[in-house]
C-alpha positions in Angstrom: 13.8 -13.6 -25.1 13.5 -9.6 -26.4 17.4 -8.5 -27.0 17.2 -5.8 -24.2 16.8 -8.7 -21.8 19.6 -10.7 -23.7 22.0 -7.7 -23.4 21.1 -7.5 -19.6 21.6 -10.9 -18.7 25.7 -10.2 -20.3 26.1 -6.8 -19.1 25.4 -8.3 -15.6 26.7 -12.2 -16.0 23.7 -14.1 -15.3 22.0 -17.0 -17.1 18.3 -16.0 -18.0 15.7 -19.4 -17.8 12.5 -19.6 -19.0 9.5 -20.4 -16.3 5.8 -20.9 -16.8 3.8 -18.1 -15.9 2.3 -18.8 -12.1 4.3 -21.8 -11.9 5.3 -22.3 -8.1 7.7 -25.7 -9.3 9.8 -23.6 -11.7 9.9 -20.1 -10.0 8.9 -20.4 -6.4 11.4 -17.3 -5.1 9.2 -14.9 -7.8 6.1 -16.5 -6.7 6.5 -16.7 -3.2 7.0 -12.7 -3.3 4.2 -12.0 -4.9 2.4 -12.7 -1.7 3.3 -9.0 -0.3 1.0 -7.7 -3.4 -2.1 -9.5 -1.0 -0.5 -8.7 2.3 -0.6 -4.6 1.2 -4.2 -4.8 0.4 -4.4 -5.6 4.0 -3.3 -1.3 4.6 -5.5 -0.2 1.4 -6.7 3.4 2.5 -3.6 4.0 5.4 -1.5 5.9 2.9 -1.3 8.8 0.6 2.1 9.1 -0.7 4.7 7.1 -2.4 6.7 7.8 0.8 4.1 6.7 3.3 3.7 3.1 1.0 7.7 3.3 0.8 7.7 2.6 4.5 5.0 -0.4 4.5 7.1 -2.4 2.0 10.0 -1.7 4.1 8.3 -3.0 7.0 7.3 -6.0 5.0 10.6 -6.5 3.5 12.1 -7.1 6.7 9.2 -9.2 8.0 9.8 -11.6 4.9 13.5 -11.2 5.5 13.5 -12.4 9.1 10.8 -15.5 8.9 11.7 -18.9 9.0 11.7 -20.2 5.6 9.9 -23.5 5.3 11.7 -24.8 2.4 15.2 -24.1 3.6 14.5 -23.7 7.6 16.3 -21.1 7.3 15.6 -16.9 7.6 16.2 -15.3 3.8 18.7 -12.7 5.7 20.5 -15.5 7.2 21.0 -17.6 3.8 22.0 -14.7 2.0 24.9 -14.5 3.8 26.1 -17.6 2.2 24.5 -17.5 -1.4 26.5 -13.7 -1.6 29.7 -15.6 -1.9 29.0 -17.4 -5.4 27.7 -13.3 -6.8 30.1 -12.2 -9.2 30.7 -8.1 -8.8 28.9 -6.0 -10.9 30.6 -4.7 -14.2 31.8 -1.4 -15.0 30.3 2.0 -13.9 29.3 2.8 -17.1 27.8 0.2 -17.5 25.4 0.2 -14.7 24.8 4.4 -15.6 23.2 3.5 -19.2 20.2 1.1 -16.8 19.7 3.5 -13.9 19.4 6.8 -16.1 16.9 9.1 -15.3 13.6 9.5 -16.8 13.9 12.0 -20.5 11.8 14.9 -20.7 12.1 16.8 -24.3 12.3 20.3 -24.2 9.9 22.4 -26.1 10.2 25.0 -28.7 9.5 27.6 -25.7 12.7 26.4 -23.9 10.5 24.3 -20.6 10.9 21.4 -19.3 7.5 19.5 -17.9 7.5 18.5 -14.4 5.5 17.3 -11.5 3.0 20.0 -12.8 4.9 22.9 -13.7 7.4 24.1 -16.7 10.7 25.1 -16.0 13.5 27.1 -18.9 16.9 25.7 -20.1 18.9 27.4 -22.4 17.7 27.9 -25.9 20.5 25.6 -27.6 18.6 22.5 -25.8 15.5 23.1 -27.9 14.3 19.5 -29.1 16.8 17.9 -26.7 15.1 15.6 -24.2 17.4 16.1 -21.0 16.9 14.2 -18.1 15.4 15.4 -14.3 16.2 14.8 -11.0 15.2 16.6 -7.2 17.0 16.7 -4.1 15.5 18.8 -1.6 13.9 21.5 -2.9 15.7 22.1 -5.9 15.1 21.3 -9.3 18.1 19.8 -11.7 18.4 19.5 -15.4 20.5 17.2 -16.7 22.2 16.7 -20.5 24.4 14.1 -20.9 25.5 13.6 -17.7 26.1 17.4 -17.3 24.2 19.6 -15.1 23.1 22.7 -17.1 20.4 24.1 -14.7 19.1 24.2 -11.3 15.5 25.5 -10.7 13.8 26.2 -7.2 11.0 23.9 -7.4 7.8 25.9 -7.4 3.4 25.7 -7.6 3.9 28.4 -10.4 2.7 26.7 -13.6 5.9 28.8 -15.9 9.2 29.4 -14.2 11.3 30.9 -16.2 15.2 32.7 -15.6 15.5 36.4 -16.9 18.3 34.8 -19.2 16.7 31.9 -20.6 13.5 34.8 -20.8 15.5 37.2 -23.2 16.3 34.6 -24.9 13.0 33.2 -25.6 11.2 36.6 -26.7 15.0 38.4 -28.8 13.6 37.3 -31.9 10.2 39.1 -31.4 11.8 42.1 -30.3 15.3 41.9 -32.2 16.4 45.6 -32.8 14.7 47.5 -29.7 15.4 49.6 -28.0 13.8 48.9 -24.5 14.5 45.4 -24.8 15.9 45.2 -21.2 12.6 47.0 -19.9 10.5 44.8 -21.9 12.1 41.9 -20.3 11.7 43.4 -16.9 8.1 44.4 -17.1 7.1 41.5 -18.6 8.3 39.2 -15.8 7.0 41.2 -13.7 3.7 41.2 -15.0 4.1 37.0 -15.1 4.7 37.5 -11.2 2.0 39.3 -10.2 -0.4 36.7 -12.8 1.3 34.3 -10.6 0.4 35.5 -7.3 -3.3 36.2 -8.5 -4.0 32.5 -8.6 -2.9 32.2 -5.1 -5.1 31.4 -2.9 -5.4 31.3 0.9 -8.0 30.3 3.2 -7.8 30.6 6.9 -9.6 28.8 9.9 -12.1 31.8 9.7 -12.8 31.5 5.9 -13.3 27.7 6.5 -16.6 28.5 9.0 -18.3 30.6 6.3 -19.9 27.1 4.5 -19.8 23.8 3.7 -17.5 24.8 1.0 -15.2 27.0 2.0 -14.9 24.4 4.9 -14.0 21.7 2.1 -11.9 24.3 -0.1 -10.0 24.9 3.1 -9.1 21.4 3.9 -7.9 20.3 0.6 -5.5 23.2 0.4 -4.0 21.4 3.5 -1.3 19.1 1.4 -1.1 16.5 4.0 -4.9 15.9 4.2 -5.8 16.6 0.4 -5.8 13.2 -1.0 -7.6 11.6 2.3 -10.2 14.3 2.0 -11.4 14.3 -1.3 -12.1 10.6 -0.7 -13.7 11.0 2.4 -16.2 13.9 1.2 -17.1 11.3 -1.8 -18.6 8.7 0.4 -20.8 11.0 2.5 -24.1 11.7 1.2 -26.2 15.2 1.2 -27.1 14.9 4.9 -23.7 13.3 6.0 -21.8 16.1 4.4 -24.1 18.8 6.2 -23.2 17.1 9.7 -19.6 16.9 8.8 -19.3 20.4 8.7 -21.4 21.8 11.4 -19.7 19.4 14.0 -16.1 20.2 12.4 -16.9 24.0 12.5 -17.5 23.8 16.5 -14.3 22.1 17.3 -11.9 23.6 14.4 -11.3 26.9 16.4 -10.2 25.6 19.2 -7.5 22.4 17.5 -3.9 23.3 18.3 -2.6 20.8 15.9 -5.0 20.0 13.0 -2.5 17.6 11.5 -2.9 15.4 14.7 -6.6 15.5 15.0 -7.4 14.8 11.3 -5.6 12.6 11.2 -7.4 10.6 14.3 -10.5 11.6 12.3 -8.8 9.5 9.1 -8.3 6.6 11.6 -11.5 6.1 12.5 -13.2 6.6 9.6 -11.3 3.8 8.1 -11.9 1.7 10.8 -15.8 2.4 10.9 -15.5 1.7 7.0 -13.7 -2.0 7.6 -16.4 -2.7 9.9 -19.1 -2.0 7.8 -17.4 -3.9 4.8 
């Protein structure tokens, strides 16, 4: 048994026991719910996010919680109730903290944080640090030991940096001037407008132009981005061609594209099951 398991199994006041591997005699509970593994291939292809599989294993969870157990002719939810009474309470806060701590990013000699994508500035005193990262919303928050030390909106833009953390980042460079302040301020600005180059946005019209600006148009949609690109890459030369000519008839007249792609996804899949 490694020693991080060891020190679990105190922290937490349980007896760790050995089983063979695939062993229904020895650990039929583990075994038994590996079964929902099988029953989501059964919805390969209906999701696209985390959140979207988050809800099928809900749905499952509660399906295994509420079935008659053969063993025990009982439902799991029901024998719970009875099996909580011999759980000891957890330990200490503290305790449980040093298992659930977020994921550690280290922060680079430019003062950014990597995430999801994108770089994001700390202060310069957390150079070589590794902090740790967590979202709520829309926002962005850095964490070092426990203590919040920044909150960033969270953005597409590749470098986010604060004017602060900024000056900090280029005083060495420019220690004595001057115009360090207008430096500073023309230089973010330039970083803006770089920024807002590499946007791009397509419209309805811009989709009806070709093939791809119909595709390029469609995978800037974030909700239909991931079901697209696998979609294109089962349709052969002629396939794509029909695609977009019927697409471009109907597209200018759809008053909620979400809705309708998404009935296009549907039955897609479904012609793919049948021909499997």
């Amino acid at each position: 048994m490694n020693h991080k398991m060891v020190q679990f199994a105190q922290d937490m006041n349980f007896r760790v026991e050995s089983c063979k591997t695939r062993h229904a005699y020895t650990k039929g509970t583990n075994e038994a719910r590996n079964k929902v593994m099988d029953w989501l291939r059964s919805y390969s292809g209906e999701f696209d996010s985390i959140e979207e599989l988050q809800k099928i294993v809900d749905k499952l969870n509660v399906k295994m919680n509420t079935n008659i157990c053969q063993g025990t002719g009982m439902s799991p939810c029901l024998l719970f109730i009875k099996e909580k009474e011999y759980l000891t309470p957890l330990p200490d806060r503290t305790v449980l903290d040093g298992y659930l701590s977020p994921h550690k990013v280290k922060v680079s000699s430019q003062q950014l944080v990597y995430f999801n994508g994108a770089r994001y500035s700390v202060d310069r005193k957390y150079i070589d640090e590794y902090v740790s990262i967590e979202t709520f919303d829309d926002m962005l928050q850095i964490y070092y030991k426990g203590k919040m030390i920044q909150v960033h909106t969270i953005s597409r833009n590749p470098i986010n940096y604060t004017k602060k953390h900024y000056e900090q980042s280029i005083s060495k460079q420019l220690a004595g001037n001057k115009d360090f302040s207008k430096v500073v301020a023309n230089n973010l600005s330039i970083m803006d407008k770089l920024l807002d180059a590499r946007e791009i946005v397509l419209t309805r019209n811009d989709a009806l132009k070709s093939y791809d600006h119909m595709i390029a148009y469609l995978v800037s949609q974030e909700s239909l981005s991931s079901w697209i690109k696998r979609f294109i890459q089962t349709l052969n030369k002629e396939e794509r061609k029909i695609f977009y000519t019927e697409i471009s008839k109907i597209l200018p007249y759809i008053t909620d594209e979400e809705q309708f792609f998404s009935r296009i996804k549907k039955v897609s899949q479904q012609e793919g099951t049948e021909d499997s």
